[in-house]
DRENRO-529542 format. One record per residue (C-alpha): residue in three letters; z, y, x. Coordinates in steps of 0.2 Angstrom, whole numbers, plus 2048, in hexadecimal, padded with zeros to 3 digits. Layout:
BEGIN
ALAZYX ...
//
This chain:
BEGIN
UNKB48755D9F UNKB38756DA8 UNKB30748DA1 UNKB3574FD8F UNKB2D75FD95 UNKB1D757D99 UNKB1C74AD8A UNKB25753D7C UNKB2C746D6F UNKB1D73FD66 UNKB1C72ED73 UNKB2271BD72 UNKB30716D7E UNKB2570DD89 UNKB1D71DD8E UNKB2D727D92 UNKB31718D9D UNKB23716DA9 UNKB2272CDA7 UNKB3772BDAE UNKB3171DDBB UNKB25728DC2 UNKB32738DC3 UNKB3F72DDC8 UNKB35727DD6 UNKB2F73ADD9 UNKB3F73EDD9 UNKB46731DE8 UNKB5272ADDB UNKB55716DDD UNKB5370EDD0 UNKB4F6FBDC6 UNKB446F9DB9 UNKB456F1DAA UNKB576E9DB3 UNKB5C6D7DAE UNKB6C6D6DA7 UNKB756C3DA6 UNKB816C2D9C UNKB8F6B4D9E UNKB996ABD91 UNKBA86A2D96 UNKBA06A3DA9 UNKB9069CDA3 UNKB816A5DA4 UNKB796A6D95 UNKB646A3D93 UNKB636B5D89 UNKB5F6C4D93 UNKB606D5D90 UNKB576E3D9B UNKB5E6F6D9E UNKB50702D9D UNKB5470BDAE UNKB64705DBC UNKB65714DC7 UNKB6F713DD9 UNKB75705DD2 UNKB8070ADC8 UNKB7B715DBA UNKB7370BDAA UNKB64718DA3 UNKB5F712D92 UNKB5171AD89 UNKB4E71DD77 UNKB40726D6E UNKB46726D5C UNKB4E734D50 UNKB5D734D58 UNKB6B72AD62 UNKB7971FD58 UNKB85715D5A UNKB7B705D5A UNKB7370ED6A UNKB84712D72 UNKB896FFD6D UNKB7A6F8D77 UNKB7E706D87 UNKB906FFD85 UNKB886EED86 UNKB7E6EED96 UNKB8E6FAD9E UNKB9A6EAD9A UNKB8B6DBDA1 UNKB866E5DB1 UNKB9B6E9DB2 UNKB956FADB5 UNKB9F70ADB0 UNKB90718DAA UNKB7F717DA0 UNKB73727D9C UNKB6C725D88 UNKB5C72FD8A UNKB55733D78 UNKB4373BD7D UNKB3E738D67 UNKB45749D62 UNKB3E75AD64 UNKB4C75FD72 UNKB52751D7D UNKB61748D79 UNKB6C73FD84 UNKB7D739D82 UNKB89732D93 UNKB91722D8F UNKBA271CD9A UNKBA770AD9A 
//
């Protein structure tokens, strides 16, 4: 919420992102940036790659947006990273509307 204090909602993704890094860091949060995913197919590893926005404590997928509002495409991808990081929670963070949004996904 901070970071959509300061910034309002007028910004590209990429500045929300290195603006949560810097309050995430202020904050004492551990956390990866830009965090690869691999992602297997029949126990191979697969030469696509994919990369959360945010892995806090490692464990909790953050995914930023900054678009009119979340969808189920955006739940689909959080759903997606949860299921290749066999992880259990992701944060959507939509910082493009006028009040922030955010939705909890559970694998």
């Amino acid at each position: 919420m901070a970071v959509h204090n300061e910034l309002g909602s007028s910004f590209l993704e990429p500045v929300y992102q290195e603006a949560l890094a810097l309050e995430l860091t202020n904050r004492k949060i551990p956390f990866s940036r830009e965090h690869r995913l691999e992602i297997y197919y029949k126990e191979m590893l697969l030469e696509k790659k994919y990369y959360a926005d945010f892995l806090c404590y490692d464990q909790i997928v953050v995914e930023l947006k900054a678009c009119a509002g979340l969808n189920d495409q955006h739940t689909a991808q959080a759903l997606n990273y949860l299921s290749a990081l066999k992880l259990n929670l992701s944060l959507l963070i939509n910082f493009g509307t006028p009040r922030l949004q955010w939705k909890r996904v559970i694998l």
